[in-house]
Every structure is written in C-alpha cells, then in structure tokens.
N, C-alpha and C positions, 0 to 999 in steps of 0.2 A: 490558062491551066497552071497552077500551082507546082511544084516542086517535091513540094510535102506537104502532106498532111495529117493534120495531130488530131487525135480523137480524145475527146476528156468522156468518159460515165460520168453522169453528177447523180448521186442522191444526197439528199439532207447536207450538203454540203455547202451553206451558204457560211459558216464560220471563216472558211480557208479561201475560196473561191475567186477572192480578189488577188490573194497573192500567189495562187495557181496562174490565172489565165493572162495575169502581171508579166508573169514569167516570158511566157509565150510573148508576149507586145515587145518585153527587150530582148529579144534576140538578136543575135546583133548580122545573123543570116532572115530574111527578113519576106522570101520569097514561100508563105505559107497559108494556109488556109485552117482555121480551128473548128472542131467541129463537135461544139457541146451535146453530149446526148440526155437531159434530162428522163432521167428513170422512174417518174412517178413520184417526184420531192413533193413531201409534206412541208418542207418548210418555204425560206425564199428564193432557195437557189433560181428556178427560173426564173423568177425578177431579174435578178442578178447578172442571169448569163444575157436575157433580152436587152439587158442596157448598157451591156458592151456592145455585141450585136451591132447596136443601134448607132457605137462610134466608132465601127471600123466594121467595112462593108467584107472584110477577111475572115469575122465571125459569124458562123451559122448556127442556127439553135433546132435540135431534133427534139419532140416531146414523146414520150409512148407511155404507158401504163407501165407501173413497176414490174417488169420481169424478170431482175438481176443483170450484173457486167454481162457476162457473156452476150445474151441479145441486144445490151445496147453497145457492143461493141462490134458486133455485124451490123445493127443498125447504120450507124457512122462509118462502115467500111464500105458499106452500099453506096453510100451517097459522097466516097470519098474522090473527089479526081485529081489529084496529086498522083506521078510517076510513082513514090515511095510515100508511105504510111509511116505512121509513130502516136505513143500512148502518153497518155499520162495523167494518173489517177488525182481527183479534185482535191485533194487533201497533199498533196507534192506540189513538187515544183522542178523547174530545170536549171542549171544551170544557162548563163547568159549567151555559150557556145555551142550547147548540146546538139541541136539541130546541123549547126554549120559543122560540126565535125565529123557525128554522122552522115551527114547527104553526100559530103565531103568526100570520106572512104569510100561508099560506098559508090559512086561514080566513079574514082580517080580504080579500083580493083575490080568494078563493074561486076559489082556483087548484088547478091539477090537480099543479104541482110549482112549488119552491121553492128555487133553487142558491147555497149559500153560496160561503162561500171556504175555502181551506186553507193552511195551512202544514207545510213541510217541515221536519223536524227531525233531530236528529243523534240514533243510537241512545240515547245518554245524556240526549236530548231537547231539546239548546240548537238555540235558532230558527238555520235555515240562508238559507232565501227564502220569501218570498211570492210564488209563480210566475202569480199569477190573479188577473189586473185587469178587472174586468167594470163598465159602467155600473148605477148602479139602473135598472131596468126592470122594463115589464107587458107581455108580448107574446099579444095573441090568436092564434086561431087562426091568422088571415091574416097576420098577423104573425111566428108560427112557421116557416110553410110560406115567405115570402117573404125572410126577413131570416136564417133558421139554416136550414131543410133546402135549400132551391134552390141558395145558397150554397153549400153545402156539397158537394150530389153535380155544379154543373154549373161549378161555378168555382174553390172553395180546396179542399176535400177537409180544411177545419180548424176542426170544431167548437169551437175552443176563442175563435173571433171574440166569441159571445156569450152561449156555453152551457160544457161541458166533458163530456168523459170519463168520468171517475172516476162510481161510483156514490153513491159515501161521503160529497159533500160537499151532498149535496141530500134532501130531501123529496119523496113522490112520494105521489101517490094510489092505493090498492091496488087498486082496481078499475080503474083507464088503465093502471098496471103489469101485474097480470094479463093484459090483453086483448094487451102489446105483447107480451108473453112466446112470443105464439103464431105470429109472425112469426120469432123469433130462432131461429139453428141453436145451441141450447145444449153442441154438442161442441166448441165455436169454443174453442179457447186460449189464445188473442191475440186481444185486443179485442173480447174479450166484453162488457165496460162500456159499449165504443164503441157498438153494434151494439145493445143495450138503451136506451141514449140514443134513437138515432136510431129507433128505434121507437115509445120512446115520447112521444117529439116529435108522430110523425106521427097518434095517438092525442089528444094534450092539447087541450083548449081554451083553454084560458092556462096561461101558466109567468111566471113574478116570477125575477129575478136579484138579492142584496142586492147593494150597495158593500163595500168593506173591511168584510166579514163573516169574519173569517179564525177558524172555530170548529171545524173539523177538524184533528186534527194527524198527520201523513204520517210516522211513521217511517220513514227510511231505512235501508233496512239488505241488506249482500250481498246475502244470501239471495234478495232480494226483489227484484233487479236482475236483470242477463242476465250468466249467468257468461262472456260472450264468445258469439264467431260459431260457431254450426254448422251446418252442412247441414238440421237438423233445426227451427231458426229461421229457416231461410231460405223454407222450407215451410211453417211456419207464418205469415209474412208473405205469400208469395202466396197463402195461401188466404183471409186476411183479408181482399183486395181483392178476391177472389173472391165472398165471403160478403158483402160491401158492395155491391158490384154486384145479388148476385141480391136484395137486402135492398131499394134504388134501384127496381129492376123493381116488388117488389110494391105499394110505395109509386105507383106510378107518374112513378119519372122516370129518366130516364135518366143513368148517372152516367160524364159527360164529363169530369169532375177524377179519374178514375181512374187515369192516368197520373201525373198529378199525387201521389198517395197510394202509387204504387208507386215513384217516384223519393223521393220521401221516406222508403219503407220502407228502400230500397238507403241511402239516406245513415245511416239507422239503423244496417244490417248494417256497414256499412264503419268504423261507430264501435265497433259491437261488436268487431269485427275489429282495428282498434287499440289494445283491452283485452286482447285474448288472449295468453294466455300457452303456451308450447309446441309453438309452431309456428316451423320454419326460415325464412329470408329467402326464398326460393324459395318457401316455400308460401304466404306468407303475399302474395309479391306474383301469384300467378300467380288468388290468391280474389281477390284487391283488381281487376286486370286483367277478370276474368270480370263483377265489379259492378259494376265503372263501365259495363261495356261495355251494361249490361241497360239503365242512365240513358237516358231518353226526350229530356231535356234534359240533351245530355254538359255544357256549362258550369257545370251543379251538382258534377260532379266536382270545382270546386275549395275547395268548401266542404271536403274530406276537410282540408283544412288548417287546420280550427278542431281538429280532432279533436286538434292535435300541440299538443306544450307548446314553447313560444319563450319568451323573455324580456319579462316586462313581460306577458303573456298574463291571469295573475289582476288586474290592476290594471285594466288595459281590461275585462276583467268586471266588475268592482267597479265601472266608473265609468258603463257600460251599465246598469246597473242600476239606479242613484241615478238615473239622467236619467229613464230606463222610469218610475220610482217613484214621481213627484213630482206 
C-alpha cells in the first residue's frame, strides 16, 4: 500500500502530459502510486498515460466518459489506497520535493491535511507571481471551525485568509477526504475545489499551512481561463452561492457573507465582460448595467475601474506587489 497518492484528471491534455507525470517519476520521496483519470480525451492523452502505465507498474490508468474534474476526481479517490491523497492538474507539475514535504508534515503533526503554496507560470513556464502568502500554522479542530470556516460563511466568504481553493496545492487524508465527498454536489462547475475545501475543513481535526512553500506550479494558459462573459457563466456563479449556502446549512451555520460572495461573483462577471470580445458598445453596456445593478454593495461598482488599462496601471501592480511580498 502506497503512502500517497496522486490523482491527475486528463482531458485533451496530451501537449503537457509528459512533463506532468515527469514530475511525479522524480520525486525524490518515491513511495507513490499515480492515478490517471482520463475524462473522455479526444486527443492522445490516453496513449500517453497507457504508455507510462506500462513502465512503471506505480501508474494506473482510469477511463470514463467526459463528465468534468469533479467526477473524475472521486473516480481516482475511489480507487485510491494511499493513507493520504494529493492532486495535480495534467497541464502542471510538481516541484521535485512536493510530495516528501507534504507526507512529511503531515505525519511528523499527524494532521489530516497539509497546504502548501504555488506559483503561477507562463505557458512556457517562466515564474509570473506567487499569489499565496499564508502564516506557518497548526490549526485544531477549534481552530478550524473558529479562525477559516466561521470566517468564512459569516463574515469574508474568502477562504483564501488562511487556507485556499485550489485542491492541487495540499495533502489531504483519504479517509476525511472520502467522508467530505459526501456533502459535495459533485455536478458543481465552478467551485468545485472550493466546496471540497470547505467540506473538508469541517471533517479535519488539524490542518498545518507551510510558509513560502511554493512547490506547486499553476500553468496559465487560455484555455484554462474564462473565455469572457456569458449568460451561461453567469449561471454558474449564482449556483455556486447557491451550493455554498446549502453546503453552510449542513455544516451547521448560516452563511451571512453570502452577499458578500455574490457581489464578488458580479465583480468577476463584469471583468469577464471587459475580456470579451464580439460584443457592440450597446451590449456590452446594457450586461455591464444589469450587473452592477445585481451589487448588494453598489460602491464596489467602482472597483469595475481596475478592470481598464490607464497609464502607469502595470507599475502600481508591480510595486503592490513588492510591498504585499516582503
């Protein structure tokens, strides 16, 4: 029985796929099991992942019909038998330590999960930011429930204070993961990581955060963005606070930062909306009109003005960033 194990989703990802599961082969903690979930790839990907597979009896290859991440990331959590679990999207990659440092922690404070850090890279791979600055910390249960989830649904609605999102950049226990699984609406679209998080917070008995652990690397790339605003994202944002709500409920608490999470959604859409491309001045102000008008808090309406490039706008980011970073 394995240590850990790593679940990759593949679709369409035969571009990246060799220097992903690359990754994984030099680790230099070595005690693993990979466990490709093909999602219904039109292209080579499962070649790909079959003919690793086939040189190291450590890789296993799941196939199902495209359903999205989420199903095939219980797929591979079913079939995972590794004590602790860990992600990692086919288009990323790990650093060479990733693994050994989480299992690491994670045994050594006999935690239920373990949140490193990451970085964002350019498709060609040069470091772009380090968007995730978290203390070292040990948070017990009480700790959990009091300092990230309370937080969370009754005041900021922004896990990212002292936990995150992403699945990719953490270690998790496969039996607290299992159990959160069965809380989550896995048809979710958008924020489905989120929503697995916060489940399995409310599962954990301790979680550990590193410092400047930055061992995840974030490819950026189109595809993998929001190609602009559409009605059919705008849908998927209110169901996401929807699904956080009813998620709040079974947890038992009520989520009063809801508003809060839907004016944040809208400031999302209206930045999508400033991407788009193909839309006349008329439409595009008559959608901009309708969302601000949804804002709970209209005075975030003027935030729509980071969204626009002025003069001098990349420097004041560059020098926000240096001060944030130090």
């Amino acid at each position: 029985m394995p240590a850990v194990s790593v679940i990759m989703p593949v679709y369409n990802a035969e571009r990246y796929l060799e220097q992903s599961i690359g990754s994984v082969l030099r680790q230099s903690f070595q005690d693993w099991e990979l466990i490709l979930v093909n999602d219904g790839s039109k292209d080579r990907s499962e070649e790909i992942c079959r003919s690793f597979a086939g040189q190291d009896q450590r890789i296993i290859v799941l196939s199902q019909k495209n359903a999205g991440p989420n199903k095939a990331v219980l797929n591979g959590l079913r079939h995972a038998e590794g004590r602790y679990v860990m992600f990692l999207d086919a288009d990323d990659w790990y650093d060479s330590e990733m693994i050994r440092i989480l299992y690491q922690s994670a045994v050594f404070h006999q935690a239920d999960g373990v949140m490193g850090g990451y970085q964002k890279v350019s498709p060609e791979g040069v470091l772009l930011e380090r968007p995730l600055l978290t203390p070292e910390a040990v948070y017990e249960k009480e700790d959990i429930e009091n300092q990230i989830l309370k937080p969370f649904y009754e005041t900021e609605a922004d896990i990212y204070r002292r936990w995150s999102a992403p699945r990719w950049d953490k270690v998790y226990r496969t039996s607290v993961l299992i159990k959160a699984f069965e809380d989550v609406d896995i048809t979710m679209t958008l924020g489905e990581d989120l929503a697995m998080n916060l489940s399995f917070l409310h599962y954990a008995s301790r979680v550990v955060t590193l410092k400047d652990c930055w061992l995840y690397n974030y490819r950026v790339l189109d595809q993998s963005a929001a190609h602009g605003y559409s009605e059919a994202l705008e849908r998927k944002n209110q169901s996401l606070a929807i699904n956080i709500d009813i998620l709040a409920a079974k947890q038992g608490y009520t989520f009063a930062a809801r508003p809060l999470m839907e004016d944040n959604n809208t400031l999302g859409l209206l930045f999508d909306l400033s991407q788009t491309k193909g839309l006349t001045f008329r439409e595009r102000a008559a959608i901009s009109k309708r969302l601000i008008g949804r804002l709970h808090n209209k005075g975030k309406a003027a935030k729509v003005l980071l969204y626009r490039d002025f003069p001098g706008k990349g420097a004041l980011q560059k020098l926000y960033r240096r001060i944030r970073d130090r």
